[in-house]
N, C-alpha and C positions, 0 to 999 in steps of 0.2 A: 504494500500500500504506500502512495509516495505521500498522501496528506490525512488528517485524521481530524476531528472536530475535539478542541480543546472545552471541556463543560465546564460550566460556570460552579457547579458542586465540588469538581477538581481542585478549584482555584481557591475556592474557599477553604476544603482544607488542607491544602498545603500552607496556606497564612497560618496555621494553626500549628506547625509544629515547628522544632527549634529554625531561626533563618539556617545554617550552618546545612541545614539537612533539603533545604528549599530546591534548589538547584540538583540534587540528587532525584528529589521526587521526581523535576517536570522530567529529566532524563530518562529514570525509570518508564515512566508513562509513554514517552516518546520512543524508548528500543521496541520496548513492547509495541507499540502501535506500526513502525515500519519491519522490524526484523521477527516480529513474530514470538520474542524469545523473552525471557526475563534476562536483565545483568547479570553477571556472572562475578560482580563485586557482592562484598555482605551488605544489605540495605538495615537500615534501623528498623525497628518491630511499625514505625508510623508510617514505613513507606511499605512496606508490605502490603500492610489493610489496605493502604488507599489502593495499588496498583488492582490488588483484590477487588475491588470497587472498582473500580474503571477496566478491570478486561472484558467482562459482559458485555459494555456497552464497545467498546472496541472492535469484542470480535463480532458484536452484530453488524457496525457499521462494514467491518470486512467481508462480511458475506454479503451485505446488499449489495456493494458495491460487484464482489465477484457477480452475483446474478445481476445486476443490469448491466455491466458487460457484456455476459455468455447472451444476454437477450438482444441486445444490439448486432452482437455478429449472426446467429441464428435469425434476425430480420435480414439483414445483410445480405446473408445467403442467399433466401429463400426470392428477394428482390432481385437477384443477378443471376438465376438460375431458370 
């Protein structure tokens, strides 16, 4: 996925846990959302919960997108054939 929709409940709480750790969160959020994978550094127990919280909404956005895709070229086809 090359872009992912940043939520505003994200945002809120990462303001919530130490700054020190802020920038670790959006990262986390962010591997996840283009690489698919968790980091591979230890996160604090605060970024955990939240990545926890935000892959559902992640990996749905991943699949809509993969299906309006698969549905754009399956029109495609079907138009050129």
């Amino acid at each position: 996925m090359n872009e992912f929709t940043f939520r505003k409940e994200w945002y809120d709480a990462i303001e919530c846990i130490d700054e020190e750790y802020q920038l670790d969160a959006i990262c986390a959020i962010a591997n996840y959302a283009f690489f698919g994978s968790e980091p591979e550094w230890d996160l604090p127990q605060e970024i955990r919960v939240l990545l926890a919280v935000a892959k559902p909404s992640i990996d749905a956005e991943r699949n809509d997108k993969k299906h309006s895709y698969e549905t754009r070229v399956i029109c495609f086809l079907s138009v050129i054939s």
